[in-house]
C-alpha positions in Angstrom: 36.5 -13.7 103.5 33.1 -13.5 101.8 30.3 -11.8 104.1 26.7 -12.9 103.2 26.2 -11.5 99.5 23.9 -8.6 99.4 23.1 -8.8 95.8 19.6 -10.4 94.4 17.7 -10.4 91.9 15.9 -13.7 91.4 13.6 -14.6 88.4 10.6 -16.9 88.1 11.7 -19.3 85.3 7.9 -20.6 84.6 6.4 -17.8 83.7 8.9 -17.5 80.9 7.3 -18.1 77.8 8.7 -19.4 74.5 10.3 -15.6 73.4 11.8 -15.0 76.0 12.4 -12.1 78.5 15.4 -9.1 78.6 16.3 -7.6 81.8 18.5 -4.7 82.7 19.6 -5.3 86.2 21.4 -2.3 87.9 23.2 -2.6 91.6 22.3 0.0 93.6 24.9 2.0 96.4 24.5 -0.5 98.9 24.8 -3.5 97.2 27.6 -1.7 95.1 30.0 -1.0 98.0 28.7 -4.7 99.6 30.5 -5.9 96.7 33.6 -3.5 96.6 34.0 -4.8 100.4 33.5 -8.5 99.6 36.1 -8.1 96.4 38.7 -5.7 97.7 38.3 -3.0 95.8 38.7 0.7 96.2 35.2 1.4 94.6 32.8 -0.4 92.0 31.1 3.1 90.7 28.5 1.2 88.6 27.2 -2.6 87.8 24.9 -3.6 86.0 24.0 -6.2 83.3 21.8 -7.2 80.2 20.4 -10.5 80.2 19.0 -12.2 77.4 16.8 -15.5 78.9 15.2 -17.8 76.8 14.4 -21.1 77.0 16.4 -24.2 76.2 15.8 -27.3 75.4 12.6 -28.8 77.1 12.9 -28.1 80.6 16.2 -25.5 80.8 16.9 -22.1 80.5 19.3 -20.2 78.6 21.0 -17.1 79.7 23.1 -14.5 77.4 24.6 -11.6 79.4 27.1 -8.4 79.4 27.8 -6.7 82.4 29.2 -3.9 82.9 31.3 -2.3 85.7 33.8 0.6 86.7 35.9 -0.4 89.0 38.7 1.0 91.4 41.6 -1.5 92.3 44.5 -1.2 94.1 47.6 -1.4 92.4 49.8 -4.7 93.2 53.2 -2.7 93.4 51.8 1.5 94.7 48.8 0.9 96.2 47.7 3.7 93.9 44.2 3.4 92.5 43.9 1.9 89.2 40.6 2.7 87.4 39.2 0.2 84.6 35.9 -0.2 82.3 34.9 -4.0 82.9 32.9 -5.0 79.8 32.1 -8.8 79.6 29.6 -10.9 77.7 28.6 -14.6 79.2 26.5 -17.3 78.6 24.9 -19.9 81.0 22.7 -22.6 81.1 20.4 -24.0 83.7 18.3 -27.2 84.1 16.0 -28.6 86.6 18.0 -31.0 89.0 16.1 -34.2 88.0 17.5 -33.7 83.9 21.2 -33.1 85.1 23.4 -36.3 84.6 23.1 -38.7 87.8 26.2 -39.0 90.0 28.8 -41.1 88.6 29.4 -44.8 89.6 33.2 -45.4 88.8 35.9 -43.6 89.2 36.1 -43.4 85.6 32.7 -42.1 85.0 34.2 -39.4 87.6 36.6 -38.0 85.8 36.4 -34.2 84.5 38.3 -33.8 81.3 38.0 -29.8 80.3 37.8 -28.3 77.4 38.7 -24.4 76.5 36.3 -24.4 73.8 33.4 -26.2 75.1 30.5 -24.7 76.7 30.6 -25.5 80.6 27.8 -27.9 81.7 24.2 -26.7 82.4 23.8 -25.6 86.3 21.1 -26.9 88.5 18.1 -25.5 88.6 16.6 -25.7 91.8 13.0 -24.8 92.0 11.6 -22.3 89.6 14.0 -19.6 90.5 17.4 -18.3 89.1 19.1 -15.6 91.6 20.9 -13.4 89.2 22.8 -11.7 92.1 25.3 -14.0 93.4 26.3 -14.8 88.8 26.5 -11.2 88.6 28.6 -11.5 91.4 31.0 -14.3 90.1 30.6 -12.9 87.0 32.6 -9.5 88.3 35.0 -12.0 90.3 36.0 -13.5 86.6 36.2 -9.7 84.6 38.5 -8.5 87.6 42.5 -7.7 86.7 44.2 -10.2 89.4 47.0 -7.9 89.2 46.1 -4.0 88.3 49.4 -2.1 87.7 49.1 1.7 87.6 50.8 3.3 84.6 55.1 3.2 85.2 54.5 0.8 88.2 56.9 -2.1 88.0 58.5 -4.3 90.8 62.4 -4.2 91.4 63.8 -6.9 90.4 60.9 -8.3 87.8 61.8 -11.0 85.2 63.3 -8.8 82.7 66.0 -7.6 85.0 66.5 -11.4 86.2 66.9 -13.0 81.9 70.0 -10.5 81.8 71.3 -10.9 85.2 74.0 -12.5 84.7 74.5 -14.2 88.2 70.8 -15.9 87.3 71.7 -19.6 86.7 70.5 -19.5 83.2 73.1 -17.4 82.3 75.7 -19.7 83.7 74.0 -22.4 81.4 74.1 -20.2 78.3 77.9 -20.8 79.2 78.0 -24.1 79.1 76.0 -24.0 75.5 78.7 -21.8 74.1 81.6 -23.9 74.7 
């Protein structure tokens, strides 16, 4: 369960002109081991991001980031600590509530058909303010291994042990093919 994120960094969209503004954003300890708590980790040692915001369009904003991260995770078979280098590039775009598509109607108009190669919708833009904290945040949720192995670590009985098993029931159909 999630406590109340202690990561912010917000950013006053109108007083971005037509350029542009870079920011490096850097966690600090606090909001550092916040996360590590909040994400289960044994230790996020650093965090921080590049961000790249420009304006979109007439009324949105467009931001390009990388962050970076080195984390500590548990290993899903030791419970030994597995280190990694999180290196991630993303892209987001934001625009005022009122420009966003009204609700749909119809069940049809409902429907979410998604596509790997798209770009995801523009997010609301509420106010004149983007928190970075909180899409730094799920940005670190994305980048992290669900299942961190330590080097050698492998679970008895894993899926290559159960293909030449041959009590598994596919090799009793392999059988049957052969005949």
């Amino acid at each position: 369960m999630m406590t109340e994120l202690s990561l912010h960094r917000h950013f006053d969209v109108s007083h971005l002109g037509n350029a542009g503004v870079k920011q490096h954003l850097v966690a600090n300890t606090n909001e550092r081991a916040s996360l590590a708590k909040d994400f289960n980790l044994l230790s996020l040692d650093s965090l921080e991001a590049d961000l790249d915001i420009t304006p979109w369009g007439v009324k949105g904003v467009r931001v390009e980031g990388r962050l970076r991260a080195d984390v500590v995770q548990a290993c899903v078979v030791t419970l030994q600590p597995v280190p990694a280098r999180i290196d991630e590039r993303f892209s987001l775009s934001f625009l005022p509530a009122d420009a966003v598509a009204a609700d749909p109607k119809t069940v049809a108009e409902a429907e979410v058909i998604v596509v790997y190669d798209e770009e995801d919708p523009p997010e609301p833009l509420e106010g004149n303010s983007i928190d970075f904290g909180p899409i730094l945040a799920e940005q670190l949720a994305l980048a992290l291994d669900p299942y961190p192995r330590a080097p050698g670590a492998a679970l008895e009985g894993s899926d290559d042990q159960a293909v030449t098993n041959p009590a598994s029931p596919f090799a009793a159909l392999s059988k049957l093919r052969d005949k």
